[in-house]
N, C-alpha and C positions, 0 to 999 in steps of 0.2 A: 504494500500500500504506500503509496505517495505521500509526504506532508505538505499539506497544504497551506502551513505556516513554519515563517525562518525563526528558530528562539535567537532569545540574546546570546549565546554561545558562540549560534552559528552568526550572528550578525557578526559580532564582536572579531571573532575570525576571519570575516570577511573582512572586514575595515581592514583590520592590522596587516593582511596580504596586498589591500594597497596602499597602505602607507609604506610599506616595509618596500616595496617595489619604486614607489614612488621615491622614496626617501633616497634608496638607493643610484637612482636617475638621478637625482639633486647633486651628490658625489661625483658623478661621474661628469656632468656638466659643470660644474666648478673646476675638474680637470680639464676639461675641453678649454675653459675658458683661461684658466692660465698657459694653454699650448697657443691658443690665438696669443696672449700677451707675449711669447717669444717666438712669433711669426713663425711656429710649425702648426701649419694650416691642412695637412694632410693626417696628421696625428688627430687634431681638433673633431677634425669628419670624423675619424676614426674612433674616436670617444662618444659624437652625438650620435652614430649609429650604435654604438653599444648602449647608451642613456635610452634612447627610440625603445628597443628590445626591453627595459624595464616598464618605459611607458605601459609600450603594447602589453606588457603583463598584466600589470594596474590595471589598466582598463579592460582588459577582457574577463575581469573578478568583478568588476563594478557593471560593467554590460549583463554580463548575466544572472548577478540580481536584480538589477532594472528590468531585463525580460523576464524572471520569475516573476515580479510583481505584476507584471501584466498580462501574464497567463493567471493571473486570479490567488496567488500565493500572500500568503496575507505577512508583510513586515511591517513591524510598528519602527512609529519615527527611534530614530538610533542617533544620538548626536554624535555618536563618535564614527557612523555612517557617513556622516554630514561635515563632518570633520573631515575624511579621509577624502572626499569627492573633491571638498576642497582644495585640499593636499593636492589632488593630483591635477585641477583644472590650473593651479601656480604654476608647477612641475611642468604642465606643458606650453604654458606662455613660456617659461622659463627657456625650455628645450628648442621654442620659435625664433627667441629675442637672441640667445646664441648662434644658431643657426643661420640667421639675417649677418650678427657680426661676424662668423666666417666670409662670409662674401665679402660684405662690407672691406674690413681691415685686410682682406685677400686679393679685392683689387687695387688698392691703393697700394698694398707691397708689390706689386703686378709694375705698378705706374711706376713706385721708387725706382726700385732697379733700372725700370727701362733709362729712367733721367738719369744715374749713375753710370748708365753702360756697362749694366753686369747682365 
């Protein structure tokens, strides 16, 4: 038989798998972000697609309680639900705003060089 209600365990459970994922993304784009600061822009990628892979984990814990609630599965509000969604909607502005300053500071090191003749 199916439950057709999430308890607070499994709420509670679920938050902390995206925070924990999330959190972990948070790490890993702070490294990215000090590899942009010493202009290894290929390392940087190389960080935001491994940060991306925690993303996508986070959210595919958070997705599919969103869809159990709407196949009819009854969650009661969870702040610390509310809390983690949070968490992760930062996390991927966070993951955006990075991402942009790779380009960003990656054409302009693009430009130096060309003006230095290297």
């Amino acid at each position: 038989m199916v439950e057709d209600k999430v308890n607070e365990k499994d709420i509670n459970e679920i938050s902390m798998q995206i925070i924990l994922h999330a959190g972990d993304a948070r790490v890993i784009i702070k490294e990215a972000l000090d590899c942009i600061a010493t202009c290894d822009f290929e390392k940087a990628e190389q960080k935001l697609t491994e940060a991306k892979k925690k993303i996508t984990a986070a959210h595919s814990v958070q997705t599919a309680t969103i869809q159990g609630e709407a196949r009819g599965e009854k969650i009661e509000f969870s702040l610390l639900f509310a809390h983690a969604q949070d968490t992760l909607m930062t996390i991927m502005s966070e993951w955006n705003t990075a991402k942009q300053l790779v380009h960003v500071f990656g054409e302009f090191d693009k430009r130096l060089k060309k003006l230095e003749g290297k």
